[in-house]
ZAKE-13161 format. One line per 2 residues: number of its first residue (from 1); their letters; for each residue x, y, z of C-alpha. Coordinates in nm, 3 decimals. Example, Ala and Ser with C-alpha at 12.3 -4.5 7.8 and 13.67 -1.06 7.14 Angstrom:
# ZAKE-13161
1	AS	1.230 -0.450 0.780 ~ 1.367 -0.106 0.714
# end
This chain:
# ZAKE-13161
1	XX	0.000 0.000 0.000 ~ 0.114 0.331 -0.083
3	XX	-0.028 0.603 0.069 ~ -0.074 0.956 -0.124
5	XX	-0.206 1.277 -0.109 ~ -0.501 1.439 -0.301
7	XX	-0.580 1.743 -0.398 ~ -0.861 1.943 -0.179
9	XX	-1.051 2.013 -0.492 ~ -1.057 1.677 -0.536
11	XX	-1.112 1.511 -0.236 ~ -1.422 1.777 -0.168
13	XX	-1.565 1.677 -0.497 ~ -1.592 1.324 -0.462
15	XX	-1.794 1.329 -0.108 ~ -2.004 1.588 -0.220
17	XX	-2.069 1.400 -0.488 ~ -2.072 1.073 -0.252
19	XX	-2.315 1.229 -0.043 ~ -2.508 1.428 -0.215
21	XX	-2.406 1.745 -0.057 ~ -2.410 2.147 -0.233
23	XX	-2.025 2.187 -0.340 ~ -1.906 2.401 -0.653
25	XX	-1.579 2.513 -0.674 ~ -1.303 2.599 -0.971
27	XX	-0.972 2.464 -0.995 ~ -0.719 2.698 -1.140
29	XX	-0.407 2.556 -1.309 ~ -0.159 2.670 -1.568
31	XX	-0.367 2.614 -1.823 ~ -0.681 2.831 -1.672
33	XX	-0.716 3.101 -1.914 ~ -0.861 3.332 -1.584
35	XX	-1.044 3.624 -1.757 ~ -1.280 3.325 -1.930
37	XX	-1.403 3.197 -1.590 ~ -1.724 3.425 -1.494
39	XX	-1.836 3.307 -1.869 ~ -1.822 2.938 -1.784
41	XX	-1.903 3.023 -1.373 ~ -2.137 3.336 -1.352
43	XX	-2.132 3.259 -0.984 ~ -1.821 3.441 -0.964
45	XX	-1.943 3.747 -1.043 ~ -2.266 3.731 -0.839
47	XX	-2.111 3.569 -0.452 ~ -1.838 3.664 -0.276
49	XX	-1.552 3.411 -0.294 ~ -1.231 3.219 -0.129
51	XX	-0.912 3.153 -0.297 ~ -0.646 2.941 -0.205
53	XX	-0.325 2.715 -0.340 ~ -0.413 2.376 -0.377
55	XX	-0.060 2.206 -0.339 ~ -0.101 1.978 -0.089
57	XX	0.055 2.160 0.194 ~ -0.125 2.303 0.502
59	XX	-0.092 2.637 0.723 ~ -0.223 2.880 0.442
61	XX	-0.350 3.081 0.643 ~ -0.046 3.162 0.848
63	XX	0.159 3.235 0.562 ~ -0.073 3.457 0.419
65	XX	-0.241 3.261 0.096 ~ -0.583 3.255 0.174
67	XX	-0.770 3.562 0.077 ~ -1.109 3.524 0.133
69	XX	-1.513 3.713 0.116 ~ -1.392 3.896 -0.192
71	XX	-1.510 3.987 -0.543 ~ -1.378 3.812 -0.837
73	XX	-1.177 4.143 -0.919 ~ -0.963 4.071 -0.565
75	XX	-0.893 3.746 -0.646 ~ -0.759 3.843 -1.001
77	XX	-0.512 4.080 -0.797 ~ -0.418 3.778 -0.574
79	XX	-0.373 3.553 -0.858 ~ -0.155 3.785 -1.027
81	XX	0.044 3.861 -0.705 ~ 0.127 3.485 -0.641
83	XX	0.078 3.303 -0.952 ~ 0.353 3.090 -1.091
85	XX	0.553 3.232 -0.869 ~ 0.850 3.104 -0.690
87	XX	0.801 3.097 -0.291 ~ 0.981 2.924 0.029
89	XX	0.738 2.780 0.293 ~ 0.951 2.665 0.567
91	XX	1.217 2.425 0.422 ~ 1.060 2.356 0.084
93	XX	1.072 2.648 -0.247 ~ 0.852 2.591 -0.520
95	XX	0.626 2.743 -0.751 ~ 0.237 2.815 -0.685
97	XX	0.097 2.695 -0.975 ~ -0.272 2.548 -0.883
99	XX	-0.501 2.713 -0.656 ~ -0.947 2.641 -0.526
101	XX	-1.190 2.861 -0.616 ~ -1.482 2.856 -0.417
103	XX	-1.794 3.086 -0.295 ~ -1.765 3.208 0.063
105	XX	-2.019 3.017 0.307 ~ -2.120 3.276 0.560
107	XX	-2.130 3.071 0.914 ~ -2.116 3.097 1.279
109	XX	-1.993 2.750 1.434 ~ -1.707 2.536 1.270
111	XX	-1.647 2.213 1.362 ~ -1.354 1.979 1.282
113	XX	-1.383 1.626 1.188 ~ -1.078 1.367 1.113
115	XX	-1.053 0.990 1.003 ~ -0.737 0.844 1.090
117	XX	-0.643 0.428 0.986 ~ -0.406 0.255 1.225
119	XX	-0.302 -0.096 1.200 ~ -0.642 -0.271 1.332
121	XX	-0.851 0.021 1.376 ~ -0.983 0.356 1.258
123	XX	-0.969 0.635 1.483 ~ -1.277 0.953 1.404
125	XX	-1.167 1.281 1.631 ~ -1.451 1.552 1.643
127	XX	-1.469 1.886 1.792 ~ -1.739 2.141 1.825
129	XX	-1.481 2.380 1.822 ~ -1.276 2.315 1.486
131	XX	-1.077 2.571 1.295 ~ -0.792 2.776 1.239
133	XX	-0.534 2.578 1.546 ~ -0.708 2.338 1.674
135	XX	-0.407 2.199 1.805 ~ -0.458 2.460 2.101
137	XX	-0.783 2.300 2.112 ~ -0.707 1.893 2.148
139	XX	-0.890 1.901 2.485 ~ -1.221 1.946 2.294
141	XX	-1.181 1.671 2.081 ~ -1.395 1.375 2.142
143	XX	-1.257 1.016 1.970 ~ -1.449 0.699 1.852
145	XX	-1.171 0.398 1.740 ~ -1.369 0.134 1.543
147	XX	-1.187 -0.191 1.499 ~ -1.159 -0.300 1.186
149	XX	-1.380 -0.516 1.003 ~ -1.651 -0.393 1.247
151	XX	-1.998 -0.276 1.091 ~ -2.041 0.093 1.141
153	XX	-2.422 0.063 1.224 ~ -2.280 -0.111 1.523
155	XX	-2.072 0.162 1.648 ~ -2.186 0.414 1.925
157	XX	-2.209 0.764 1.815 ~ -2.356 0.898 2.110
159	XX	-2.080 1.129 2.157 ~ -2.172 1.331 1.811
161	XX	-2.472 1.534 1.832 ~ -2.781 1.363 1.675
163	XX	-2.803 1.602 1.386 ~ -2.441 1.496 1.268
165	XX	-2.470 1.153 1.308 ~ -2.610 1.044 0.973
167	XX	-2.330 1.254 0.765 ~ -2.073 1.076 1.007
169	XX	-2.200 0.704 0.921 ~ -2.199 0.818 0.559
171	XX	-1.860 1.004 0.582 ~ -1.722 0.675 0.690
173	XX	-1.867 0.444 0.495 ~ -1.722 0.681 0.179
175	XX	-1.384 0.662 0.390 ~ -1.351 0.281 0.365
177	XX	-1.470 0.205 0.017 ~ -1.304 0.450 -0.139
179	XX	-0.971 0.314 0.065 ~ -0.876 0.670 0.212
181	XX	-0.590 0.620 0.447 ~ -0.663 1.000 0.596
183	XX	-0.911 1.272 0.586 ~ -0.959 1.570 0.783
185	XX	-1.236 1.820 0.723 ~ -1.168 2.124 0.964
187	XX	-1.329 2.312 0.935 ~ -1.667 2.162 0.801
189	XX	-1.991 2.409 0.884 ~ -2.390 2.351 0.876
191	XX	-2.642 2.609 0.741 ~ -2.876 2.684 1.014
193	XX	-3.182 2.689 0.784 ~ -3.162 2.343 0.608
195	XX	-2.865 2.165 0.794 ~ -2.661 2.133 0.555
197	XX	-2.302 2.043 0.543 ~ -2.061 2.271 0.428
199	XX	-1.680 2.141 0.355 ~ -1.474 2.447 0.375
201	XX	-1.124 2.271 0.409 ~ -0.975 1.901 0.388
203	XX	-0.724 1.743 0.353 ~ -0.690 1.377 0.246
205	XX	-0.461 1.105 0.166 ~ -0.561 0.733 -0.039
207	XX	-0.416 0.440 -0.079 ~ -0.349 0.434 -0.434
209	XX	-0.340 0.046 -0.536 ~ -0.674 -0.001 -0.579
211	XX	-0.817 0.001 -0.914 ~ -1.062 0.278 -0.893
213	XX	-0.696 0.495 -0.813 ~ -0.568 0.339 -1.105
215	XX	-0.614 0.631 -1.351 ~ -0.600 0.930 -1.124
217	XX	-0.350 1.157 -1.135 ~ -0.163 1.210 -0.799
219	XX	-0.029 1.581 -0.804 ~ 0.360 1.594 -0.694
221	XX	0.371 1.772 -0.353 ~ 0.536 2.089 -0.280
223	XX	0.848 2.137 -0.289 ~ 0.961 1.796 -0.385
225	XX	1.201 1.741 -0.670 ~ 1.100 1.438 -0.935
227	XX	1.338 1.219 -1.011 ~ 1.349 1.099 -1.376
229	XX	1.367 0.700 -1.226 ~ 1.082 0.768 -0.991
231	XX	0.909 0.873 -1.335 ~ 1.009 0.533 -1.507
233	XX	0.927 0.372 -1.163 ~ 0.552 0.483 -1.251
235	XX	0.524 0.424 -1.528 ~ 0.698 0.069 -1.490
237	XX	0.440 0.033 -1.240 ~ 0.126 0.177 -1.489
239	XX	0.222 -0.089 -1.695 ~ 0.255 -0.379 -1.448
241	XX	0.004 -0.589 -1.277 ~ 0.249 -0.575 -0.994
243	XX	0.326 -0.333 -0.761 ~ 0.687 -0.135 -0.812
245	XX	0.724 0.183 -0.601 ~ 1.035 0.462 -0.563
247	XX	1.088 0.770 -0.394 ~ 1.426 0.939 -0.359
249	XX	1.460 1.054 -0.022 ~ 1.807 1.161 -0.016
251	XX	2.023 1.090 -0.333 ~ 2.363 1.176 -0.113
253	XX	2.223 0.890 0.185 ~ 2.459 0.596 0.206
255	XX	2.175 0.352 0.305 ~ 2.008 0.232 -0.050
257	XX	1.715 -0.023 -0.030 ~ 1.575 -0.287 -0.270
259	XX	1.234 -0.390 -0.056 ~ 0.950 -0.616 -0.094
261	XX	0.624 -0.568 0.026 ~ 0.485 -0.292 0.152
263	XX	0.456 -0.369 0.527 ~ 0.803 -0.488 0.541
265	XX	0.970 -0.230 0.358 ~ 0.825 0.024 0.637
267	XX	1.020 -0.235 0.929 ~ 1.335 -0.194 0.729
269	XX	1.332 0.182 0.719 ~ 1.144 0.213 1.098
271	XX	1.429 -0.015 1.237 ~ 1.702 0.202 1.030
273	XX	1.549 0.522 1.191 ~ 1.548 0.351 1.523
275	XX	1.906 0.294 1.507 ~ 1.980 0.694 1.463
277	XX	2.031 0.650 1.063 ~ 1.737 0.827 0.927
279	XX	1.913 1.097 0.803 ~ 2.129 0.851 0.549
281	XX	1.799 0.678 0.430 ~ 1.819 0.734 0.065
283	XX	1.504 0.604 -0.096 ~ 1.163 0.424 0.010
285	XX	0.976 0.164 -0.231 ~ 0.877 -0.155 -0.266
287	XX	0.823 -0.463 -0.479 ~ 0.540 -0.675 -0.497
289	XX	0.217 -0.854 -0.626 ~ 0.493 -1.118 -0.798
291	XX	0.672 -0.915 -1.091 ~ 0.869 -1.054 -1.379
293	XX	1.202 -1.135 -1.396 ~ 1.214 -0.852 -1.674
295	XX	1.052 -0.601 -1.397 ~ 1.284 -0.681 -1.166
297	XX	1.601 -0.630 -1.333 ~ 1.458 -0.293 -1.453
299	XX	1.332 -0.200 -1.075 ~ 1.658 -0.303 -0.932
301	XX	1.866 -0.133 -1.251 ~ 1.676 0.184 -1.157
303	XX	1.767 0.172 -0.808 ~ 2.145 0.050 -0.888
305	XX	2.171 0.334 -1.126 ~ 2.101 0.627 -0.835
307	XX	2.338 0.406 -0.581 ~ 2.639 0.442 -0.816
309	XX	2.544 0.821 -0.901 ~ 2.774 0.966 -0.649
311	XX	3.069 0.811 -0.495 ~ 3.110 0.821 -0.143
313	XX	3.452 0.782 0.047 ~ 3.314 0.567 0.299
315	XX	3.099 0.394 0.108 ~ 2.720 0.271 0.116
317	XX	2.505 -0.024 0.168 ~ 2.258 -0.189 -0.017
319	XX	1.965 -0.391 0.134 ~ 1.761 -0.600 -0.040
321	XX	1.507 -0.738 0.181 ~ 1.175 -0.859 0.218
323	XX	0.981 -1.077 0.445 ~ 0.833 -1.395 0.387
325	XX	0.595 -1.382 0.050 ~ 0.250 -1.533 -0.002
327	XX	0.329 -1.547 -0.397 ~ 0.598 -1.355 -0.519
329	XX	0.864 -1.611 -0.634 ~ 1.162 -1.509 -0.474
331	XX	1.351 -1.672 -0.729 ~ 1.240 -1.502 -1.047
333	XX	1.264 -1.201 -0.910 ~ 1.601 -1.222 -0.790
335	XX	1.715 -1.341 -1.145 ~ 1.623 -1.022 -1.248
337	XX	1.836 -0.831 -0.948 ~ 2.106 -1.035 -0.967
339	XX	2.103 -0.953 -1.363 ~ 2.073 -0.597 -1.283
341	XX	2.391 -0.616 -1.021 ~ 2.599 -0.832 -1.282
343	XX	2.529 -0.508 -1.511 ~ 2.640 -0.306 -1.226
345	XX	2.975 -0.483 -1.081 ~ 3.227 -0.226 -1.195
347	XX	3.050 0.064 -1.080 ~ 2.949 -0.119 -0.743
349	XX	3.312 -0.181 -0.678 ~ 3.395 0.188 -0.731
351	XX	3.118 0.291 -0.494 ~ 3.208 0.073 -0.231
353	XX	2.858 -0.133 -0.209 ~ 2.816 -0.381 0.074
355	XX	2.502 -0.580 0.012 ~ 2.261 -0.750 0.308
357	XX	1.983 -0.978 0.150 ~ 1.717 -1.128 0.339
359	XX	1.400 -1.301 0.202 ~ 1.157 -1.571 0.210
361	XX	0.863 -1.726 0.029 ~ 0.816 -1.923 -0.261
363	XX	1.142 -2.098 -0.367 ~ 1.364 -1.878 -0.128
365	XX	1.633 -2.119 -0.108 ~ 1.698 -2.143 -0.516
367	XX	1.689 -1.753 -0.501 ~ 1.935 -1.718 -0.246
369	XX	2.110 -1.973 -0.384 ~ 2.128 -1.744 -0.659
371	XX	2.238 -1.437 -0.511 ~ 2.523 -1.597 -0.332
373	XX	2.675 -1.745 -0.590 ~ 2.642 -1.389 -0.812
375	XX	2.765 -1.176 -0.480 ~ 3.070 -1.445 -0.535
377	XX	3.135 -1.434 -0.899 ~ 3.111 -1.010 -0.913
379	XX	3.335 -0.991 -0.609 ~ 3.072 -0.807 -0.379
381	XX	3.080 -0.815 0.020 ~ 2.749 -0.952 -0.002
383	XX	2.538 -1.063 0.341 ~ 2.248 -1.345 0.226
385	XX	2.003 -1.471 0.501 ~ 1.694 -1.646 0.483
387	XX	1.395 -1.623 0.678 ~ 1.538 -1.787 0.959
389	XX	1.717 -1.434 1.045 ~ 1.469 -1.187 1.143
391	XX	1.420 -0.834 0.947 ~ 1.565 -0.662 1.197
393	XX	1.883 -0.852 1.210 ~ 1.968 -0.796 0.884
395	XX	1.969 -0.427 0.916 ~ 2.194 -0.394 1.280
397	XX	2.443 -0.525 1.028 ~ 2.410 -0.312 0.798
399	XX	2.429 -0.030 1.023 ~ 2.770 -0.179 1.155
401	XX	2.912 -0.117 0.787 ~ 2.766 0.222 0.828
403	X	2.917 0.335 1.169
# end
């Protein structure tokens, strides 16, 4: 499972749409020719209005980029202030390039509203007090964990006042079969006349393996650089009934990883960060769902191909780990590596690789037959366990090359 972020605009759309609730809204990109809009949206001109970047990232309001109860003349002046341009929030510089449109809801309460999954349970936090900081607020905050696989017409909601209680069910319901991992609606609002909900911000993350993710197009979030092999890594992965993930986390970290399945590839890099190493963590991914030979080698080339990049006087560590599979055959897929780090012996050498395998599953012992032999015959300090040595094992020595 990989988790990733949506866009507001998008997330808002889908549960109105889900559940049937009043929602219009424009989202602006570089394309948006801006002085067509009131044409295709009279609203504009007739309601007063909110504008905002839609980049994934949060604290707008404290760094000034939400202008809102204005005419459609004020928010041409703010989209021509910050527009394609270049700005620094905190650590991260990038440039504002898609911002939500929306008409202002005049209201007097907010509330705030977040579904969080954990590993056997989802957590839903509501406050009648939502907002702008509701951190200063967490005392408020009233929680309901539902364990997982447990029917949410089972659950007591007498915490929630009555009148919210049918948009919560529904809210949830949306939340599990459309497999968000996080959403948080603060704050959300409720016309006084007719009771009806109101999203004015969220913020939501999916997990993008299902098939109705399959063809939606995850923005990039702010500030963070794409790498031309996390592009081929997606597309790889487009292409593929398997699963093949990459992101870069530091190209300059000395610890490089070649995981399999998504649970255990989050052990490896939780037991590296444990140890005090998190800051030499180069990438995340994973492999699984039982690729190819051919999809290895190209995963692992990928990933070989960024390790060699940059020397490094002390040199680095690869791990190529993974727990014990259901299905994936350990040995096809580590026909493909080992091609991939035959391809890759001279520069390995020059970068100083040590390699630490661990694996199991379907013919484990052919596959790390395999890679012993090749770690061998291409001269590599190479480290192969089965699943006899636990994850965690594998990585203390790893570290050891490290320190």
């Amino acid at each position: 499972m990989a988790r990733r972020k949506i866009r507001e605009f998008d997330a808002k759309n889908l549960i109105a749409r889900q559940l049937n609730l009043e929602y219009k809204a424009v989202l602006i990109t570089p394309e948006t020719k801006i002085q067509e809009l009131p044409s295709l949206y009279p609203w504009l001109l007739r309601e007063k209005l909110v504008i905002k970047p839609d980049q994934l990232f949060g604290k707008r309001k404290q760094y000034n980029l939400v202008l809102a109860e204005v005419s459609f003349d004020e928010v041409l002046r703010f989209l021509e202030q910050h527009r394609n341009k270049l700005i620094s929030l905190g650590k991260a510089t990038d440039t504002l390039t898609h911002f939500l449109l929306e008409p202002f809801i005049p209201h007097q309460e907010e509330y705030y509203l977040a579904i969080i999954s954990e590993r056997d349970s989802d957590i839903i936090y509501f406050s009648e007090v939502g907002g702008f900081n509701i951190e200063e607020r967490w005392n408020t905050v009233k929680t309901i964990k539902i364990p997982s696989g447990v029917n949410i017409e089972e659950v007591d909601f007498a915490i929630i006042p009555q009148h919210h209680i049918p948009f919560f069910k529904n809210l949830y319901k949306l939340y599990r079969s459309f497999h968000f991992t996080y959403l948080e609606i603060n704050p959300f609002a409720v016309s006084n006349n007719n009771h009806q909900i109101h999203l004015l911000d969220c913020v939501a993350q999916v997990d993008d393996c299902p098939k109705l993710w399959s063809d939606f197009d995850f923005p990039i979030p702010f500030g963070q650089k794409v790498y031309p092999e996390e592009q081929f890594i997606r597309k790889l992965d487009a292409e593929s009934g398997a699963s093949l993930k990459l992101t870069v986390l530091n190209p300059q970290g000395r610890i490089w990883n070649i995981l399999s399945g998504g649970g255990a590839s989050i052990i490896f890099l939780d037991t590296i960060a444990n140890l005090g190493r998190q800051e030499e963590i180069a990438n995340y991914g994973e492999y699984s769902g039982n690729p190819t030979t051919e999809e290895s080698y190209l995963y692992a080339k990928t990933i070989l191909e960024l390790v060699t990049k940059e020397y490094h006087p002390r040199g680095k560590v690869l791990i190529i780990g993974g727990a014990i599979a259901n299905f994936t055959d350990v040995e096809k897929t580590f026909m493909g590596i080992i091609q991939a780090l035959r391809e890759y012996q001279e520069k390995l050498h020059w970068g100083k690789v040590s390699i630490f395998v661990r694996r199991g599953g379907p013919n484990y012992e052919k596959g790390l037959k395999l890679m012993e032999q090749a770690g061998k015959e291409i001269g590599i300090p190479m480290l192969v366990q089965g699943p006899d040595t636990p994850m965690v094992d594998i990585v203390d020595k790893a570290m050891e090359v490290i320190t």
